[in-house]
PDB file with one MODEL, atoms N, CA, C and O in Angstrom:
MODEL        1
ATOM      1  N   UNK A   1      60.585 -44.325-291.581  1.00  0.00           N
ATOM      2  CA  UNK A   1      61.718 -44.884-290.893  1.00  0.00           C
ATOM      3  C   UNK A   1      62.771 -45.233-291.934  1.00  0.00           C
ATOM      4  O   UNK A   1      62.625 -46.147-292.746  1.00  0.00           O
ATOM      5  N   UNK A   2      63.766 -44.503-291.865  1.00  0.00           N
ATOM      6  CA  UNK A   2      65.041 -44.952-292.781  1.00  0.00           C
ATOM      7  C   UNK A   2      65.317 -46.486-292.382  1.00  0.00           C
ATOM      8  O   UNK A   2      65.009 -47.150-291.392  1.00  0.00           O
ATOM      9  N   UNK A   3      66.014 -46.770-293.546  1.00  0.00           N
ATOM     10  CA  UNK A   3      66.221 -48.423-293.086  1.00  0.00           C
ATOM     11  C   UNK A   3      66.997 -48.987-293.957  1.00  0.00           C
ATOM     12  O   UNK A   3      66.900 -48.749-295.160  1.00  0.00           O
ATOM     13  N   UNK A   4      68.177 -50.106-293.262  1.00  0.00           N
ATOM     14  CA  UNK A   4      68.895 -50.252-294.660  1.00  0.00           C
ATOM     15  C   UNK A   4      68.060 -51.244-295.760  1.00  0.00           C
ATOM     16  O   UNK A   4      68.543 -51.374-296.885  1.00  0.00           O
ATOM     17  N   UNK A   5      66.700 -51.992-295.382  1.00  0.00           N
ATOM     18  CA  UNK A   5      66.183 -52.155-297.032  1.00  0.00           C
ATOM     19  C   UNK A   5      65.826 -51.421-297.593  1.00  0.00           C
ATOM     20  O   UNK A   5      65.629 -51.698-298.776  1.00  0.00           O
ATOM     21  N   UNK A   6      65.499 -49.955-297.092  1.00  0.00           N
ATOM     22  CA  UNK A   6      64.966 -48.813-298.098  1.00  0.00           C
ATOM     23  C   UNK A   6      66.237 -48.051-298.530  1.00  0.00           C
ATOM     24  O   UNK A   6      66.286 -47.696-299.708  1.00  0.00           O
ATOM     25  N   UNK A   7      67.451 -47.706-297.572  1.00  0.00           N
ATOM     26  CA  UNK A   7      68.600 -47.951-298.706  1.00  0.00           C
ATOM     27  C   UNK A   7      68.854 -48.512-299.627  1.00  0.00           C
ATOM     28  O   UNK A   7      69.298 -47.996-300.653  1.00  0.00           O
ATOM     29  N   UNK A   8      68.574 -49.964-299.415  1.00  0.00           N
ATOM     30  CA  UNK A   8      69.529 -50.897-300.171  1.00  0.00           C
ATOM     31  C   UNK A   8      68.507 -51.156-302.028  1.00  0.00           C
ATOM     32  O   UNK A   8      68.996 -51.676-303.030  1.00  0.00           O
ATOM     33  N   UNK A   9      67.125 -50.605-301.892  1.00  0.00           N
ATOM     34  CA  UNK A   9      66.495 -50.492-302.863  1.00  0.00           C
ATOM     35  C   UNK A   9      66.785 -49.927-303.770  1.00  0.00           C
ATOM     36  O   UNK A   9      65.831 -49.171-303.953  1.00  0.00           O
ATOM     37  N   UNK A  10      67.688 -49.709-304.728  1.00  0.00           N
ATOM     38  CA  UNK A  10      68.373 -49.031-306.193  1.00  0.00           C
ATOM     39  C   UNK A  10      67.099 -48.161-307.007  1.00  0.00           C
ATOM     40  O   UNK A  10      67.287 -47.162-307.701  1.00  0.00           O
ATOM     41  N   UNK A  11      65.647 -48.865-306.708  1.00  0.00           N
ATOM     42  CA  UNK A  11      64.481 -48.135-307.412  1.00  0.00           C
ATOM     43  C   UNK A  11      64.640 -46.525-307.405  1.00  0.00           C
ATOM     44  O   UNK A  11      65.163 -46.025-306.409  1.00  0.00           O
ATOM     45  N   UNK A  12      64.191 -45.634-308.529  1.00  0.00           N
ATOM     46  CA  UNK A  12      63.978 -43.999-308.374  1.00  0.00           C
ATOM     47  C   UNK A  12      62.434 -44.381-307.546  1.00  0.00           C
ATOM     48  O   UNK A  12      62.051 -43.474-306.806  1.00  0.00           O
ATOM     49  N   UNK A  13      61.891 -45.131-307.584  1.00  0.00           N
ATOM     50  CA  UNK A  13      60.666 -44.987-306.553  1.00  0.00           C
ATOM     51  C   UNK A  13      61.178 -44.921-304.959  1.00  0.00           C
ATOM     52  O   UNK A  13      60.709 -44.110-304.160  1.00  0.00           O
ATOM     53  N   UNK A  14      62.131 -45.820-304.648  1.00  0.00           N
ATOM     54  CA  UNK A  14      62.743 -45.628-303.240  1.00  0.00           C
ATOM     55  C   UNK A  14      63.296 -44.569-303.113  1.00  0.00           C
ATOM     56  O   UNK A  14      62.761 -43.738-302.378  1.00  0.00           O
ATOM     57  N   UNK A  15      64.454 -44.272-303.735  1.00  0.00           N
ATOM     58  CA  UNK A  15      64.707 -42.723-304.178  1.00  0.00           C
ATOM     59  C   UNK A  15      63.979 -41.283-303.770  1.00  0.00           C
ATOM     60  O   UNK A  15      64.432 -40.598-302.853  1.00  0.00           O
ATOM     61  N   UNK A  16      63.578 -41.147-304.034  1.00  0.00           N
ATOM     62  CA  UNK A  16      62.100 -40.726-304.385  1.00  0.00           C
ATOM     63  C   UNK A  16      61.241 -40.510-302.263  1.00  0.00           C
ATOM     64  O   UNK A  16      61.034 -39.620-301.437  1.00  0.00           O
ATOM     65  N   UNK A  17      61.095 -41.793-302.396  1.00  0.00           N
ATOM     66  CA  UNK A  17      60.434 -42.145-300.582  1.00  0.00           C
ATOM     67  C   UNK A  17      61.621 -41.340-300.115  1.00  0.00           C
ATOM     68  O   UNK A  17      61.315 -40.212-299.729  1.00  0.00           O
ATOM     69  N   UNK A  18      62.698 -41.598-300.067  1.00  0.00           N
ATOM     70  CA  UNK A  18      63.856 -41.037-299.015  1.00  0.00           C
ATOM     71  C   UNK A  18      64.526 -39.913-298.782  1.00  0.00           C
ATOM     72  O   UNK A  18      65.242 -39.468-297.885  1.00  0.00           O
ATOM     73  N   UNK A  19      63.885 -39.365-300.392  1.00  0.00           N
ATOM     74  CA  UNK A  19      64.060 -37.657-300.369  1.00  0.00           C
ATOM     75  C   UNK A  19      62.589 -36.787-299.793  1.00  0.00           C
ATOM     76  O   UNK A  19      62.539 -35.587-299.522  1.00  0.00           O
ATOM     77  N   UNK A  20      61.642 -37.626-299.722  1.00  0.00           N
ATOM     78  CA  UNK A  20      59.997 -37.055-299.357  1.00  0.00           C
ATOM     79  C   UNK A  20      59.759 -37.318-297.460  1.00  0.00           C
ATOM     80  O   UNK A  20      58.921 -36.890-296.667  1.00  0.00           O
ATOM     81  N   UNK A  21      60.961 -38.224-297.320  1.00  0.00           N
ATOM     82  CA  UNK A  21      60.493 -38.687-295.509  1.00  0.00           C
ATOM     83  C   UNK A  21      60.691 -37.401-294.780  1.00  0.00           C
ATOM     84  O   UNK A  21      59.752 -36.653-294.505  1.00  0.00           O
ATOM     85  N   UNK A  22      62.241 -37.104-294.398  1.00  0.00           N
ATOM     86  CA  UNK A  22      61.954 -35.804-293.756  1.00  0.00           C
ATOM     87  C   UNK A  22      61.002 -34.543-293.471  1.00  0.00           C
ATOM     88  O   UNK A  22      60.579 -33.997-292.452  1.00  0.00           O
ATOM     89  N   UNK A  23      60.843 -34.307-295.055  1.00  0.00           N
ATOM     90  CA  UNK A  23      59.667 -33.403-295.115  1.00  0.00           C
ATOM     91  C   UNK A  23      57.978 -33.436-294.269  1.00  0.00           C
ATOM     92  O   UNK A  23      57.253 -32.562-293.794  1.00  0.00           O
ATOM     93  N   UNK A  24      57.866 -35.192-294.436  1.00  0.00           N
ATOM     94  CA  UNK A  24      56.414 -35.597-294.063  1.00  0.00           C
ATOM     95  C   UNK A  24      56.416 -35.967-292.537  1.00  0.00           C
ATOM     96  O   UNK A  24      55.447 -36.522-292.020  1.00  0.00           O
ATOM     97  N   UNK A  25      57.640 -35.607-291.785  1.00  0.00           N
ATOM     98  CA  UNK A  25      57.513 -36.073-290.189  1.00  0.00           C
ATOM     99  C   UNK A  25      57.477 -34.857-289.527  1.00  0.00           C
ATOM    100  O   UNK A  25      58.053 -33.826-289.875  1.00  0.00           O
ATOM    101  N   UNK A  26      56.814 -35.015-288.613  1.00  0.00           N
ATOM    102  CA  UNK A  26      56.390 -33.485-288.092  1.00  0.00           C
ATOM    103  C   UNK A  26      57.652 -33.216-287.154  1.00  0.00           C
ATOM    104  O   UNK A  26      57.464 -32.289-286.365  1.00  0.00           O
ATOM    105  N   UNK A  27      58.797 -33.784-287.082  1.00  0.00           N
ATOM    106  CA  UNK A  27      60.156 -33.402-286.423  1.00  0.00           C
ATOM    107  C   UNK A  27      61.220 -33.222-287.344  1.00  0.00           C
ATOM    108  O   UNK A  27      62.394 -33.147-286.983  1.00  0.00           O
ATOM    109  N   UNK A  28      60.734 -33.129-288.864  1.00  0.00           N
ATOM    110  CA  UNK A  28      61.703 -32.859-290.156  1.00  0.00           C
ATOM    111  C   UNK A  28      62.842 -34.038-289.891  1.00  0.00           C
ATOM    112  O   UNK A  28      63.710 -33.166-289.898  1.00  0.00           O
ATOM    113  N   UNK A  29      63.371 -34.881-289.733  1.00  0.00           N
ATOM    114  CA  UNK A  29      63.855 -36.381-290.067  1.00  0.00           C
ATOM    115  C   UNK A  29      63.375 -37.537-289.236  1.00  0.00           C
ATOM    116  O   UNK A  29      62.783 -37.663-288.165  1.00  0.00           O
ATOM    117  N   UNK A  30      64.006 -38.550-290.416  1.00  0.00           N
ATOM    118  CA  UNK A  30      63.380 -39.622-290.762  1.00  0.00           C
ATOM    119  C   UNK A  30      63.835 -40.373-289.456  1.00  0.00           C
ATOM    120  O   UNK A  30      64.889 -39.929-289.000  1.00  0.00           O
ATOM    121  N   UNK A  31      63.395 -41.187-288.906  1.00  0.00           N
ATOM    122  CA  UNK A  31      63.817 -42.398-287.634  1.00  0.00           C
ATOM    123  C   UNK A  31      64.567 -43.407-288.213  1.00  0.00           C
ATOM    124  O   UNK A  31      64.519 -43.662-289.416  1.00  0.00           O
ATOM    125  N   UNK A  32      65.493 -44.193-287.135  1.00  0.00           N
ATOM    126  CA  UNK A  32      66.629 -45.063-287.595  1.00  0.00           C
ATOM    127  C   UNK A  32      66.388 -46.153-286.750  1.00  0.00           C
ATOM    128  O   UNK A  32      66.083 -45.994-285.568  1.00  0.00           O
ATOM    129  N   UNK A  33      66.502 -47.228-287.268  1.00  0.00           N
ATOM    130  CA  UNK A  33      66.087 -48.860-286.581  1.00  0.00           C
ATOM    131  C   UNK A  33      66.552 -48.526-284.728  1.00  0.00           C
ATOM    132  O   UNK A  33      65.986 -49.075-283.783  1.00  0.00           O
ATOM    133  N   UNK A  34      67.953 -47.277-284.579  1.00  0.00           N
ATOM    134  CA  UNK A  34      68.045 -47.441-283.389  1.00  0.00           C
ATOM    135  C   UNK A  34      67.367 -46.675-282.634  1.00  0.00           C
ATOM    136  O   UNK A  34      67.672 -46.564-281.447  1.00  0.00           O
ATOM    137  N   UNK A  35      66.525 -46.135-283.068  1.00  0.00           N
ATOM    138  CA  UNK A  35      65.426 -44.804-281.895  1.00  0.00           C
ATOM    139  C   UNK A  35      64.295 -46.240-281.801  1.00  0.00           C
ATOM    140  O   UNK A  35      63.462 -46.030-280.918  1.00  0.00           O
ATOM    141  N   UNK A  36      64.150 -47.222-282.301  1.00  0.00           N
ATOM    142  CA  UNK A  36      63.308 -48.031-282.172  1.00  0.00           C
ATOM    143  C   UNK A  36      63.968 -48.805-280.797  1.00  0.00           C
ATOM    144  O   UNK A  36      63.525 -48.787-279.649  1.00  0.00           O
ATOM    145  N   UNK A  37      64.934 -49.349-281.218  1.00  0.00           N
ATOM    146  CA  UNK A  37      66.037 -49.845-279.945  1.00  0.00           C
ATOM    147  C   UNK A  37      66.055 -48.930-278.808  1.00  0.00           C
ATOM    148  O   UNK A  37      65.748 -49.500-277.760  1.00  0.00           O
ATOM    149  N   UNK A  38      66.295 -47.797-278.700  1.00  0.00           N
ATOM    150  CA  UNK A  38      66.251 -47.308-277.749  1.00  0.00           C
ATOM    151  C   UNK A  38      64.724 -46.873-276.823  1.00  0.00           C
ATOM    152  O   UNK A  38      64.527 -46.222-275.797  1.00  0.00           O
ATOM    153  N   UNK A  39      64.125 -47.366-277.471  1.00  0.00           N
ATOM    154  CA  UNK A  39      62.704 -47.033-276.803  1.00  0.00           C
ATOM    155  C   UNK A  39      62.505 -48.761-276.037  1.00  0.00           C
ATOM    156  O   UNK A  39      61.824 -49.104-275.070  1.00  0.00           O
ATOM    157  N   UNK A  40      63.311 -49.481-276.846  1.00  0.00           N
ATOM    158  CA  UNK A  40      62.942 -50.674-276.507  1.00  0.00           C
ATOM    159  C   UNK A  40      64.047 -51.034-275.116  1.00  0.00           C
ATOM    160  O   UNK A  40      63.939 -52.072-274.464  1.00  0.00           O
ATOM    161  N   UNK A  41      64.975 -50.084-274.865  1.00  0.00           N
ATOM    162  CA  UNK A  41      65.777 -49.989-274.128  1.00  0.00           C
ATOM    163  C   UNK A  41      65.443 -49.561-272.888  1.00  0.00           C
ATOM    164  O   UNK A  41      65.789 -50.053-271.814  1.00  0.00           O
ATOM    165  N   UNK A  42      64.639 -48.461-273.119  1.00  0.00           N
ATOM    166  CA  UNK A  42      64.319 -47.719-271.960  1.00  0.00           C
ATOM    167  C   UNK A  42      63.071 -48.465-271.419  1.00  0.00           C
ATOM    168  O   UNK A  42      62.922 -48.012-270.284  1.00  0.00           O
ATOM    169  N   UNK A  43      61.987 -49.485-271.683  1.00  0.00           N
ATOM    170  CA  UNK A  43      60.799 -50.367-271.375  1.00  0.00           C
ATOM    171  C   UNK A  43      61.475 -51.097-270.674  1.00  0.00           C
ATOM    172  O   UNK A  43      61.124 -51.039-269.496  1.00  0.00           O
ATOM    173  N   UNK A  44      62.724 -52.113-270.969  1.00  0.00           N
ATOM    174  CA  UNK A  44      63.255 -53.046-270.903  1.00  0.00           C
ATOM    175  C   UNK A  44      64.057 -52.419-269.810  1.00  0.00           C
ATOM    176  O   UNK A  44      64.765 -53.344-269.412  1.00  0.00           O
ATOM    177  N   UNK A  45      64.393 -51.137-268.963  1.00  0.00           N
ATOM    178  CA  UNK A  45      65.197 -50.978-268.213  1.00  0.00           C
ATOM    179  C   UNK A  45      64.581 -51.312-266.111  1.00  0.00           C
ATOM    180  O   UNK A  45      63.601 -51.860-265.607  1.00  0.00           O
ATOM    181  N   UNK A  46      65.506 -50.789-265.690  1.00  0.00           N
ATOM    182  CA  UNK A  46      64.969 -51.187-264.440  1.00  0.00           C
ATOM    183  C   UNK A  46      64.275 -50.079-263.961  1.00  0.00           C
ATOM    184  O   UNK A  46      63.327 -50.270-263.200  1.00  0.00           O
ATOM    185  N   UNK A  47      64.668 -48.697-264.358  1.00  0.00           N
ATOM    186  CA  UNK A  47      64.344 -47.594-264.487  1.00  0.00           C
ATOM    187  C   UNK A  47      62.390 -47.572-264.313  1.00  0.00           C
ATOM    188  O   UNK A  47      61.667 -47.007-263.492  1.00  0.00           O
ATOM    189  N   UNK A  48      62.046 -48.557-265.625  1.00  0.00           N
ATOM    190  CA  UNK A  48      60.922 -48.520-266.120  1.00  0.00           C
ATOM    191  C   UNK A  48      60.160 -49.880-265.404  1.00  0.00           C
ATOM    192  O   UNK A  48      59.313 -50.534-266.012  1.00  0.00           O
ATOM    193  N   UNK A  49      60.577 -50.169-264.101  1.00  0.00           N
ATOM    194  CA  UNK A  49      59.945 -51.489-263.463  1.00  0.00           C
ATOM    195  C   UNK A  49      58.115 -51.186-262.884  1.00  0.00           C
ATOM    196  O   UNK A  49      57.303 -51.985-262.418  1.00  0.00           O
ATOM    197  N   UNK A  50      57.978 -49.493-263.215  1.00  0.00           N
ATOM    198  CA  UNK A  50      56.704 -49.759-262.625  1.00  0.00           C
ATOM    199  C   UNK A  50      55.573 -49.431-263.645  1.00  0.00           C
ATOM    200  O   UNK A  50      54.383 -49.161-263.481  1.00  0.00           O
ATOM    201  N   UNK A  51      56.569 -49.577-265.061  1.00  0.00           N
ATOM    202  CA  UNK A  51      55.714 -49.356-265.901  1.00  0.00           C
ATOM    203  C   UNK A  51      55.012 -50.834-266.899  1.00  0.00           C
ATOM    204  O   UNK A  51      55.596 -51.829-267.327  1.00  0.00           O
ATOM    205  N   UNK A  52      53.725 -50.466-266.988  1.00  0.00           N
ATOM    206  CA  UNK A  52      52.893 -52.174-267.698  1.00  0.00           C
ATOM    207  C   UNK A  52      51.717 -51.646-268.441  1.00  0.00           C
ATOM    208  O   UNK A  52      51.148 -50.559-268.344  1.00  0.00           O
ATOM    209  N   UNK A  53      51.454 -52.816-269.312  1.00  0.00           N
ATOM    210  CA  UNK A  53      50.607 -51.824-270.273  1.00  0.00           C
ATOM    211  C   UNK A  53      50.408 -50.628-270.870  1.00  0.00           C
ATOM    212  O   UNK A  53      49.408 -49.915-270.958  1.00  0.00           O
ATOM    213  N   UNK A  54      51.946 -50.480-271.420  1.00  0.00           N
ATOM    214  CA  UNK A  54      51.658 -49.095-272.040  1.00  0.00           C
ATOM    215  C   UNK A  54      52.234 -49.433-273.637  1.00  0.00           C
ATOM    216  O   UNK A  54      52.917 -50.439-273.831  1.00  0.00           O
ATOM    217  N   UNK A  55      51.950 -48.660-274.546  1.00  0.00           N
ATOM    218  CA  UNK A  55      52.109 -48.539-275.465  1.00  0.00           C
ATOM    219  C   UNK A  55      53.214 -47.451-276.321  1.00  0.00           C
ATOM    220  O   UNK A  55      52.761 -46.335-276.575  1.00  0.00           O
ATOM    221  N   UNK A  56      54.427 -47.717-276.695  1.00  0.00           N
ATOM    222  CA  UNK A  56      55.234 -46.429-276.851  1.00  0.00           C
ATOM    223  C   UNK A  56      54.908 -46.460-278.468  1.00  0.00           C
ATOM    224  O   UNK A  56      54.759 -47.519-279.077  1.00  0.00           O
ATOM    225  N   UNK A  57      54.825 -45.275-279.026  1.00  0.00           N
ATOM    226  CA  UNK A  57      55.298 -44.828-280.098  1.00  0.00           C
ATOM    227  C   UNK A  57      56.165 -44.116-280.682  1.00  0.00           C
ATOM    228  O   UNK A  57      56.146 -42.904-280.466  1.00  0.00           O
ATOM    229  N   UNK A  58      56.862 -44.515-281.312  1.00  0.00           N
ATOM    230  CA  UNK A  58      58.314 -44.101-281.596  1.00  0.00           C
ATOM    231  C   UNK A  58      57.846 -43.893-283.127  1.00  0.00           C
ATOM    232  O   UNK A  58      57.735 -44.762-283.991  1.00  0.00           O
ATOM    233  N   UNK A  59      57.564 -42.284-283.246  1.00  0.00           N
ATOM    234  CA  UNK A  59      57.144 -42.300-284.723  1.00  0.00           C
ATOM    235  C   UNK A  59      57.559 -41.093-285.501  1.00  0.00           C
ATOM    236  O   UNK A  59      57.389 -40.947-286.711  1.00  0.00           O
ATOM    237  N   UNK A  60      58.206 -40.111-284.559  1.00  0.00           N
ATOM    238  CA  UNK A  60      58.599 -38.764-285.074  1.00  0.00           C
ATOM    239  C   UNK A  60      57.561 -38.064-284.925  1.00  0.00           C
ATOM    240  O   UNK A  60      57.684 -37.106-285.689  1.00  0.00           O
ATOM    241  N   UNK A  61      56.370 -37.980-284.236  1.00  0.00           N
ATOM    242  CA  UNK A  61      54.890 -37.525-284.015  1.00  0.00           C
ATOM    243  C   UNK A  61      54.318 -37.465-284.879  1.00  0.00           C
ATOM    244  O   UNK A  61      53.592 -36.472-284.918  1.00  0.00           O
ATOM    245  N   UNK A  62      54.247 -38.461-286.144  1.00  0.00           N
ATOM    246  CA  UNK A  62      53.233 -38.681-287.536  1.00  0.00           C
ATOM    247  C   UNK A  62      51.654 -38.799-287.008  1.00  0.00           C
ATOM    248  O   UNK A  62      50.629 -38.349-287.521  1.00  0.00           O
ATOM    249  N   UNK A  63      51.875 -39.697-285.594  1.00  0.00           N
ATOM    250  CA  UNK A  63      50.022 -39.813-285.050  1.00  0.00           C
ATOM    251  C   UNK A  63      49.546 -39.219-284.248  1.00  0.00           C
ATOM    252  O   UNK A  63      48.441 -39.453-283.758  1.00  0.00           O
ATOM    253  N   UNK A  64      50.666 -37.881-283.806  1.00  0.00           N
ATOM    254  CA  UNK A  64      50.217 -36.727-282.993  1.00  0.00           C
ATOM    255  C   UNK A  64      49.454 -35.696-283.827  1.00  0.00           C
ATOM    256  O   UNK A  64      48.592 -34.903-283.449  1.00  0.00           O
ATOM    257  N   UNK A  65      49.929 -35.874-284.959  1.00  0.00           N
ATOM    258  CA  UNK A  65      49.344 -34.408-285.893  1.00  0.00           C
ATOM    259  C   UNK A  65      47.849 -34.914-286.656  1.00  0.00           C
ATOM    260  O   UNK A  65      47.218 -34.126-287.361  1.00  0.00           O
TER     261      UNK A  65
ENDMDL
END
């Protein structure tokens, strides 16, 4: 998940993480704080009133593969 503390990290080790993410998600890029929001959007909608107990993962399918 891109993020601005893994931006904001100056390290060549962070560096490094942010040039390797794309590659390692099985949808080739990295997720952004708002695909998290928007999942949290769509639970939270009225749309989704008959849904309970479920679990979303918002991961780029890292725990599908």
């Amino acid at each position: 998940m891109d993020s601005p503390s893994l931006s904001a990290d100056p390290s060549p080790e962070a560096a490094a993480c942010a040039r390797r993410m794309p590659d390692s998600t099985p949808m080739g890029h990295c997720g952004a704080p708002q695909d998290i929001a928007y999942g949290v959007l769509c639970l939270a909608s009225e749309e989704a009133r008959l849904v309970t107990g479920t679990e979303l993962v918002v991961d780029g399918g890292c725990t599908a593969v």
